[in-house]
N, C-alpha and C positions, 0 to 999 in steps of 0.2 A: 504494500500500500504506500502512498505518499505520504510525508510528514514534514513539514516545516522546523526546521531544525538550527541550530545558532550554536558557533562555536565561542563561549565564552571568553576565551582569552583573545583572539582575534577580532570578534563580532561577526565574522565572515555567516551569513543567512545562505540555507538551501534547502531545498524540497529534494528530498530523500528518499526512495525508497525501498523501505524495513519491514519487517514482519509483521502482519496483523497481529494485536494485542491477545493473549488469549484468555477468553470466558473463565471468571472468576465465581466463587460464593457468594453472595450475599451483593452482583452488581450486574449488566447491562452493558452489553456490546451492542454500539452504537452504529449504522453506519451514517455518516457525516452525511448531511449535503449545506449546509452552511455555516458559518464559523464570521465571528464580528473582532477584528481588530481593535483592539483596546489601545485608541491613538495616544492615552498619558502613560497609561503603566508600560504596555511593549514598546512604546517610543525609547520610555526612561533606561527600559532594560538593555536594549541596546545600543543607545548612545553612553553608557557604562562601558558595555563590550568590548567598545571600540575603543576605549581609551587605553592608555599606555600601565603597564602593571602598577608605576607610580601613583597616576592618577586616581588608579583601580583601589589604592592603597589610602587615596589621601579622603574618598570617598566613601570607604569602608573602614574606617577603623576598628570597629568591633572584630571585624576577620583578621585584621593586625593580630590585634593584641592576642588572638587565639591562635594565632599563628606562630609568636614569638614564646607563646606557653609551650609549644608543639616542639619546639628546636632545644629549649630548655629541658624536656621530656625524651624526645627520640635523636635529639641531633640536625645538623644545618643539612647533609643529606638525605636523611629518610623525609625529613619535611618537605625538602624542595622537593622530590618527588609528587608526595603527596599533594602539595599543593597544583603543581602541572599536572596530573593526575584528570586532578577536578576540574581547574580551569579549561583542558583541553578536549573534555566530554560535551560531545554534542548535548544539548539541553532541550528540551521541548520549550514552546511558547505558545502561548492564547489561555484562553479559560472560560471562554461564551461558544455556544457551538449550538447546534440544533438536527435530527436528524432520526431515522426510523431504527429501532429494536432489532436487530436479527438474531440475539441471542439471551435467555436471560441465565446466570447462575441459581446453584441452590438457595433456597433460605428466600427469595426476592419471590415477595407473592402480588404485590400490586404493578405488575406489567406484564405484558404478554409481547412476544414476537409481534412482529407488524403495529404497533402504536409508535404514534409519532411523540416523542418528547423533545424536551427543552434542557439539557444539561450543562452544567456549571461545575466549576473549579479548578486552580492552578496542577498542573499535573494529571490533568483527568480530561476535561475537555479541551485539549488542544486541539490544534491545526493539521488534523489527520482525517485521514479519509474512516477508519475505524476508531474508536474509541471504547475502552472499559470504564466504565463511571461506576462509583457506591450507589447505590438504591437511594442515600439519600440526597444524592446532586444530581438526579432527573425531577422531573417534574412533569405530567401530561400535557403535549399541543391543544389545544383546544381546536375544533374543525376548520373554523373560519380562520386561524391565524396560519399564516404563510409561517416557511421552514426560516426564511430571513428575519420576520416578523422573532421569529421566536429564538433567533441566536442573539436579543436584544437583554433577554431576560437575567442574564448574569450581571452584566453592566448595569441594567436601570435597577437590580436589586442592591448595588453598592450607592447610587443615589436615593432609592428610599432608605435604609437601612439608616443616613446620615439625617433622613427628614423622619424619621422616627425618635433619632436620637435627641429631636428637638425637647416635645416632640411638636409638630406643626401639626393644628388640627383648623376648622373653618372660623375664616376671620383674621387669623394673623398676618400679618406683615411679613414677609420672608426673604432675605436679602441674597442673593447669588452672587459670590464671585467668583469667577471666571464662566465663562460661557464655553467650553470644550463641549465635547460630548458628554463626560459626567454631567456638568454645570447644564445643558439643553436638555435634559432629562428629567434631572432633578427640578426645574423648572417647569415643566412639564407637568409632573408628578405633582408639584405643591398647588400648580393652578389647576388639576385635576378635584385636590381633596377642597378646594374652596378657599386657598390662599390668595393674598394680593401678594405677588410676585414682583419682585426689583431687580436685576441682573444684571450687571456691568463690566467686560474685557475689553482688553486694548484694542482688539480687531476688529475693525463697521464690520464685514461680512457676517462676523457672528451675531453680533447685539441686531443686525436688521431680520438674522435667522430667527433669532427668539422676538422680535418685536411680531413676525408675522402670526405669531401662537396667540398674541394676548398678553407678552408680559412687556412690562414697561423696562427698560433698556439704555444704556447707555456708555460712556466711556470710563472709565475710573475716576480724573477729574470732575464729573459733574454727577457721580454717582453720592455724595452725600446730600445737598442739595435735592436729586430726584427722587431721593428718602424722605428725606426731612418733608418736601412740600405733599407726596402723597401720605404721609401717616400724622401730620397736621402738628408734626415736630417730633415727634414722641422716637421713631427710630423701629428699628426693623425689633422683631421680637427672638427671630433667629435668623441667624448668619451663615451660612453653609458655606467655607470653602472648596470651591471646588478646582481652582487654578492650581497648573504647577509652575514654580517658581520656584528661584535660590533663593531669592531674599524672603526677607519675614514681611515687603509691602503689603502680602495683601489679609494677613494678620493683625498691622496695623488699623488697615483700609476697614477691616471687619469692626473694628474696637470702634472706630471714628462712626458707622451709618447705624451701632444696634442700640437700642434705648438701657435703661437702667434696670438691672439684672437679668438681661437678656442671655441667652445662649450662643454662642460659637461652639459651630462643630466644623471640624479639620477634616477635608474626606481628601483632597488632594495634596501631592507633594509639593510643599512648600516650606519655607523657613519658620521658627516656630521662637524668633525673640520677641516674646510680646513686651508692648511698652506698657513700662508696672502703670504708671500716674493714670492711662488712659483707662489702664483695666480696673487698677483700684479705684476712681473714680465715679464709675459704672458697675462696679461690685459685681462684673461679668464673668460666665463662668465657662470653662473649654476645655471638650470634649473631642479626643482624638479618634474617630469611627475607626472602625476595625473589620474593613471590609462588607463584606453582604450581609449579615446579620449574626445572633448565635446562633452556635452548631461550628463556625471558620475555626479552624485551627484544631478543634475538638475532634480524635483522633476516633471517639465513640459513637459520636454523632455522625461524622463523615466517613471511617472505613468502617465501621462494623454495624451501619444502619440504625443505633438506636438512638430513637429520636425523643426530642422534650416532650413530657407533658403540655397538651394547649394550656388544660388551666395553671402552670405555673411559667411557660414560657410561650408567649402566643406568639410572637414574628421572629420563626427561627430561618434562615439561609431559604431554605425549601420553600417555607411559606412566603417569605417575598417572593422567589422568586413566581409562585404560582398567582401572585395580587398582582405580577405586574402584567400576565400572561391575560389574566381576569379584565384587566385596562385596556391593555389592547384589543383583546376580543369583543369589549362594549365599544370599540373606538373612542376613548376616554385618554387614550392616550398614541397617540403617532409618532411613528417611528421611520417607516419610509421614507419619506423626506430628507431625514437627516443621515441616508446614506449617500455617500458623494459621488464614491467608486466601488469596483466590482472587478471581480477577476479570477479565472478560476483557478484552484489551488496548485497547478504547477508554474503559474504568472508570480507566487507569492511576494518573491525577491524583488520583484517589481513594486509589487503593492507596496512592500517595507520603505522603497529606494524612494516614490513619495510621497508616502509617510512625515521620512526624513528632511526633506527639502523646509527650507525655512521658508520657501514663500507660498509651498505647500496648502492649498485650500481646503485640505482632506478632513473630512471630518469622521464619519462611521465608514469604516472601508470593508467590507465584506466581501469573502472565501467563496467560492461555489466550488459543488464538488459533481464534478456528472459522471454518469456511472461509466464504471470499466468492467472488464471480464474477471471476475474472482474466484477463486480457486474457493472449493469448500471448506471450511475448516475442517481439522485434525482431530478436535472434541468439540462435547457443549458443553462441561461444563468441569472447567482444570484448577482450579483453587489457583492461589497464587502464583504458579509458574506452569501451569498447564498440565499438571498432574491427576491421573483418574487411577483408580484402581481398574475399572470396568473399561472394557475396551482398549488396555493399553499394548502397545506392540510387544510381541512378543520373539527379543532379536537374542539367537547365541553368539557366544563370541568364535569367531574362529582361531584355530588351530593355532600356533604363531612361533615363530623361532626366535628364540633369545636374542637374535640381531636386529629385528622388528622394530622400526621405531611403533612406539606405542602410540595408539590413536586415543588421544584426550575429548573429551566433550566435556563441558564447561555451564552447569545450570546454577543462574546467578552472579551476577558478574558486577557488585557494589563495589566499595572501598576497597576493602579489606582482601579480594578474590582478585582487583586489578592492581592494587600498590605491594602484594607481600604473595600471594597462591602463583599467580602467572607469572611475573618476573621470576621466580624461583626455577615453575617448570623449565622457564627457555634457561634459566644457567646451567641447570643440571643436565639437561639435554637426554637421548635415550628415545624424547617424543615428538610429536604434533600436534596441535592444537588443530581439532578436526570443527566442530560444531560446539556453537553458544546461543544461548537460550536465557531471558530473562523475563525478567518480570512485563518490563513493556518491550515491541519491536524496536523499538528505538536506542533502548539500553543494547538490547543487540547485538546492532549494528555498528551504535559505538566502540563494542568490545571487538567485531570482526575487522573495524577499521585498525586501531589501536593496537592489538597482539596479533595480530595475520593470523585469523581463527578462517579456515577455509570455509564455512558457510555460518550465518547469521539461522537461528529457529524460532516458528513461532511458539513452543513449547517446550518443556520436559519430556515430555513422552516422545518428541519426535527424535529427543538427543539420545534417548536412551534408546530408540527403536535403531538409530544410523548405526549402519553395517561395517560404517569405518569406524567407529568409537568402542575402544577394547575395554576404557577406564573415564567412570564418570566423577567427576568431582562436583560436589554439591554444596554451594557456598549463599544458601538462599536465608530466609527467615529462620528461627529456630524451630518454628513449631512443625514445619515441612521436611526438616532432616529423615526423620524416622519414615517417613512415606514416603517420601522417594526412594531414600537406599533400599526399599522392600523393593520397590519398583524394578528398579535396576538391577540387585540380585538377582530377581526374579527370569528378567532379561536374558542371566548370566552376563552381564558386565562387573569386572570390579568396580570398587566404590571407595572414594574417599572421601567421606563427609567431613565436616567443618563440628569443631563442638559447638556444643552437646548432641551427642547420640539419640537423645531423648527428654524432652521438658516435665514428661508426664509419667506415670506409672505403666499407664495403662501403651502406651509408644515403646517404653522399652519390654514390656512383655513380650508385643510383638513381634519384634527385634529379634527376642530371643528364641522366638518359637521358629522364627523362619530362619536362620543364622547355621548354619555347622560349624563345626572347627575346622574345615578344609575352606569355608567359604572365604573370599576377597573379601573383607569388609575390613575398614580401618577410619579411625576418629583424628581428628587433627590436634591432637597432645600434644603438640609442641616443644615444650619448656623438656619433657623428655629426653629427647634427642640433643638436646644444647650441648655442644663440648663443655662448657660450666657444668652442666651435670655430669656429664661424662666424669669429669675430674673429681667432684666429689666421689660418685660411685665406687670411680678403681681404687679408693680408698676404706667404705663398705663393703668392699667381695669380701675381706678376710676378718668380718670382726664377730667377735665371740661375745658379744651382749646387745641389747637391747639400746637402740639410737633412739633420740630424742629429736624432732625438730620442728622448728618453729621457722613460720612462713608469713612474713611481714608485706599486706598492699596495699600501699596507697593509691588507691584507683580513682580518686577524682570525683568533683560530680556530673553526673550526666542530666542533660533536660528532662525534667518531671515529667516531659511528652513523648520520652525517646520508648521504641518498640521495645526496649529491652525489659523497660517496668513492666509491660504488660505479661503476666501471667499465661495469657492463653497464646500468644503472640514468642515473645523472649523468653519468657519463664522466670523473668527475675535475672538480678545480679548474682545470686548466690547460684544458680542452675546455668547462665550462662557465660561465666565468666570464673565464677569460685571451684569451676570443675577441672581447671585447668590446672590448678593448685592441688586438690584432691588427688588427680592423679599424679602431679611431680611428688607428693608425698608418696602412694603406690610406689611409686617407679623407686623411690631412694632406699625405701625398706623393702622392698620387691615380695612384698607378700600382699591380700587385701586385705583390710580392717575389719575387724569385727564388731565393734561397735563406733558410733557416731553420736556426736551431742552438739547441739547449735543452741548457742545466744545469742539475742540482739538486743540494742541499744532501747530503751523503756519505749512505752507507748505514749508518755507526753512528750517524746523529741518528734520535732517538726520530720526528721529525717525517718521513721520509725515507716511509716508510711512503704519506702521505697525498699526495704529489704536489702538498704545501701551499708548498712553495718554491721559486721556478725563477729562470732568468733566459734570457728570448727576446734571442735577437739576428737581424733580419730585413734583408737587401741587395735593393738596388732596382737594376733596369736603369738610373738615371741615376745611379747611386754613391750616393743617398741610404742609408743605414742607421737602424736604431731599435734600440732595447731596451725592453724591457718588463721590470720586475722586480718580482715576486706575491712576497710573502713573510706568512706568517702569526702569524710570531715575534714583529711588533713590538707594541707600548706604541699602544691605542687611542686614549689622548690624542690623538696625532699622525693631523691629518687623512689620510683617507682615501687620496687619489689626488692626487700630482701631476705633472705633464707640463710639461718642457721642451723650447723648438725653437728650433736654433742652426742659422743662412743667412742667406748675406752680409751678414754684419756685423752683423745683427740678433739679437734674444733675441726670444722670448716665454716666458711663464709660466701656466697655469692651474695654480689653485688651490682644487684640490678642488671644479671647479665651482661655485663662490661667487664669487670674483674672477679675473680674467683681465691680464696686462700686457704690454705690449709696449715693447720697448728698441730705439728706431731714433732714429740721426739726431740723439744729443744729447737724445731727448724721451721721455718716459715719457706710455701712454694705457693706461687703464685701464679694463675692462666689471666691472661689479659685479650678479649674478644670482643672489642664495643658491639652494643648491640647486636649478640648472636642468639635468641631464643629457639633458634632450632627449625628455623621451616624449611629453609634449606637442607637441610640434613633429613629433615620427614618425607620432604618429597623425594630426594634422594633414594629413601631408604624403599618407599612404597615404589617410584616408576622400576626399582632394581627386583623388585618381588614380582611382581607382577609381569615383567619381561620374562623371568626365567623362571615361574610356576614355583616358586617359593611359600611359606606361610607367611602372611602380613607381620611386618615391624613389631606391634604388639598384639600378645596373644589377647585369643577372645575370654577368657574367664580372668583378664586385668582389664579390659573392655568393660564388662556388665562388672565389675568390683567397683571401678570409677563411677559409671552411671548410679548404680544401686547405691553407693556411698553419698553421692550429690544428692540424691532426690529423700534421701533419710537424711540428711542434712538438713535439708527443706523442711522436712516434715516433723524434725525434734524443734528446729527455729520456731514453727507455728504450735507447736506444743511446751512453749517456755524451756525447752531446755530436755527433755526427757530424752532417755539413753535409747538408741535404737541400735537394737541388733542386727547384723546381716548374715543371712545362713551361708 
């Protein structure tokens, strides 16, 4: 399919194309036939793009300062990586789109195939000819409103959303400035509900646009004045900015036409110094909108469908967007008009280039998408990366001589799978990167561009079904590991999953039931394989008591939004991240624990919440013990990770994986390896087993010892503390 696609670091704009999206749970495969350019946010996005990394820098300072945290933590190389990583990923653009059902997923009961809807949101309704959306970023066409008609509905729900925020109801005075396409909407919209409307931007073309609707109009100089004399002095009741601008004029401009405790709301980008004497004079109060309404940002509300109570939250994202759709279909509010141009989605580049022009007349620029010949999909309905149990191909591997380079397929292809899994593969060499497969086509294609992956897939199933792919690596969400790898087992492909093996009880039972001791299956344990471990270990093969060790993380905090809190989703920090640690303990005492005991930080810490704090205590059938202690509270300064190990009479120390020492015998020895945790060395170990029909790197009952340890980990945390045993 086609996609409108932007290379961040260059700005460079192209219609691309990538693999159609595939059919998810709980969402809606779309296919496009119109899509509305968002002339202030995609204008602003890529005239960023385009600027010099400097700029990029002086414009972004938040990404700085996370940036200069990151060099402080992994070093000036792995950051700069990381950082071109991200910059150099094709990004999708748009967020208003309109267009007919041809697929829905599970769980999604209010749409049927063949209804036409209206969908919205950043990363969901782009500039593609298919689209996957959450159940709750569609909304139903109503008959009479055209597909153009209804790619308006995202947009004019970020201007109501700002005139709710007033809120404006019949009678008020209502001040607009900037007359963009926000600003011509929201104006619109306020003299729909029975406002007297005022609106004033620098450009005549626009203020004669909005004069011809009914609202009174004018230039920013004579905009306090055409206040003052329609509301009989008194001033506008509320302000809506809707201008983008550097400076804070038109914040000022807001403070100077609104009467005394009037409201200002901010929906556009603009400067935000307000002048105190104006505002504390007027005891005026300002509100920054926050897109289309609530539900934005809420990970609950927009990927997993659940949506507010009406009686406690009545104009959520969805319901604007449906009030606006309501508008247009009583023709209460017009939209046509205020499209300028049209083009259809392989013109895009074009559409962008006048856009861009400063003397550019463009106002709503709208996508058309006319049909092409399309291949049927693969499934109907693949969870997150295209995954079914039913239905899925069912491919053996072939036969293969040790000299084989190994055919890789790659499902999932984030951070973490392009900055540390695939640079890896290409140094260790052995293989090929055959087929990749992601969440969207688009992620893709970026990863077939980027690592010369020989084809781009719309799914999982079709990576694991390819004839050329001997070894799947699966680097997706957490809660998809365990279904897959069945998947692909199943296939007869090897498999090498990303941890955790399993977030849930009931995923690693699974696991186990389908699993031999002959099977390819292998977990990304990393810290294992570290030369730092190594060196402690050769000093463990020969001791005759019981080791002690403790395992120090400062792991930082992560956004209260990030997938990883989610339970059903990440499994938690302690499931997906404190398992890495469970097994370096495994791996040192080389036996599994038989009992486990987790504590966390009380339940009146604000952090209590996140399961960002614990402390593992793990007992070994030969008396050894460990502790693991995750804590998210600390000062980033302080290296990341350290592990100490006390037996007979000896110390060791690792040191964040950079230096390693050992205290025996009167003698200090020291390994020095910046930033070595082992992936290199895993991958190594796995493409060398799997070439030459070897058993995987670690065995399977140190496999289920780590999982079954993690998930009773879990499960004494939520039990205050109580000892859990493991048969």
């Amino acid at each position: 399919m086609l996609q409108v696609a932007q290379n961040y670091r260059t700005g460079v704009l192209e219609v691309a194309d990538v693999p159609e999206p595939a059919v998810r749970a709980g969402g809606l495969l779309v296919r496009t036939a119109a899509s509305l350019i968002s002339a202030g946010t995609e204008r602003g996005k890529i005239e960023l793009a385009r600027k010099s990394l400097i700029e990029k820098a002086r414009a972004r300072p938040e990404a700085v300062r996370q940036v200069l945290e990151n060099v402080r933590r992994e070093g000036i190389a792995a950051t700069y990586r990381r950082v071109l990583t991200k910059l150099d990923r094709l990004t999708p653009i748009g967020y208003s789109a309109a267009g007919t059902v041809t697929a829905i997923g599970t769980g999604v009961t209010r749409f049927r195939v063949g209804d036409r809807v209206s969908v919205g949101g950043a990363g969901y309704a782009n500039h593609a000819e298919f689209l996957w959306v959450p159940q709750n970023l569609a909304v139903p066409l109503p008959g009479d409103v055209s597909f153009l008609e209804g790619s308006f509905a995202t947009i004019a729900s970020i201007a109501l959303h700002g005139l709710r925020l007033g809120p404006a109801g019949m009678g008020d005075n209502v001040a607009i400035v900037g007359l963009g396409l926000l600003g011509q909407l929201a104006a619109r919209l306020a003299h729909a509900a029975g406002c007297r409307v005022v609106g004033c931007d620098v450009r005549t073309e626009r203020v004669e646009l909005a004069k011809r609707v009914g609202v009174a109009a004018c230039g920013p100089d004579e905009f306090p004045g055409l206040m003052g004399t329609l509301t009989d002095g008194f001033g506008a009741d509320l302000v809506l900015i809707t201008a983008a601008a550097k400076s804070s004029e038109p914040i000022r401009l807001a403070g100077e036409v609104a009467r005394d405790r009037a409201k200002v709301v901010v929906v556009g980008m603009t400067g935000l110094e307000i002048p105190r004497e104006l505002y504390y004079r007027k005891e005026l109060s300002v509100v920054v909108s926050r897109s289309y309404g609530p539900g934005r940002y809420d990970r609950h509300y927009e990927d997993k469908g659940i949506d507010y109570p009406i009686g406690y939250v009545r104009w959520t994202e969805g319901r604007n967007m449906a009030a606006v759709l309501q508008l247009i279909a009583a023709r209460r509010l017009v939209v046509n008009d205020l499209v300028s141009h049209r083009y259809p989605v392989a013109d895009a580049a074009r559409a962008y280039e006048e856009l861009l022009r400063d003397d550019s007349p463009a106002m709503a620029v709208a996508l058309e998408y006319p049909e092409r010949v399309r291949l049927p999909p693969s499934n109907t309905d693949a969870g997150k990366t295209g995954a079914t149990r039913g239905g899925s191909p069912v491919a053996v591997r072939a036969t293969r001589r040790s000299s084989d380079a190994l055919g890789i397929g790659v499902i999932g292809i984030g951070s973490f799978a392009s900055n540390v899994l695939i640079p890896c593969i290409k140094r260790v060499g052995g293989s090929r990167l055959v087929a990749v497969a992601s969440a969207t086509g688009l992620s893709a294609e970026d990863g077939l561009r980027r690592h010369g992956f020989l084809r781009a897939l719309p799914d999982a199933a079709t990576v694991i079904g390819d004839p050329d792919v001997d070894a799947v690596i699966i680097a997706t969400p957490h809660d998809l590991h365990a279904e897959l790898a069945l998947l692909a087992l199943e296939a007869g492909k090897a498999v090498f999953v990303e941890k955790p093996a399993a977030i849930n009880w009931e995923q690693l039972g699974s696991l186990r039931e389908a699993v031999t001791p002959a099977a390819p299956l292998f977990v990304g344990y990393n810290r294992r394989f570290s030369p730092h471990t190594q060196f402690v270990q050769n000093e463990l093969k020969n001791r005759t008591g019981a080791a002690v060790i403790s395992v120090r993380v400062n792991a930082g905090r992560l956004p209260a939004e990030s997938s990883l809190h989610d339970p059903e989703v990440g499994g938690g920090r302690l499931i997906g991240e404190g398992c890495h640690f469970i097994d370096l303990c495994v791996a040192l005492v080389g036996t599994p624990p038989q009992n486990v005991r987790a504590v966390g930080i009380g339940a009146h810490d604000p952090d209590a919440a996140l399961l960002d704090n614990f402390l593992i205590v793990m007992e070994f059938p030969d008396s050894s013990v460990a502790s693991v202690l995750y804590t998210s509270k600390g000062d980033l300064r302080l290296p990341k990770e350290r592990i100490e190990v006390f037996c007979d009479g000896w110390a060791a120390v690792i040191d964040n994986f950079d230096e390693s020492t050992v205290l025996r015998d009167d003698k200090k020895r020291r390994y020095k390896a910046k930033a070595s945790k082992g992936h290199k060395e895993e991958i190594a170990e796995f493409v060398a087993a799997v070439r030459e029909g070897k058993p995987m790197p670690i065995a399977l009952d140190e496999l289920w010892a780590t999982s079954a340890a993690t998930l009773a980990a879990r499960d004494s945390l939520l039990a205050s503390g109580e000892r859990v045993g493991l048969s």
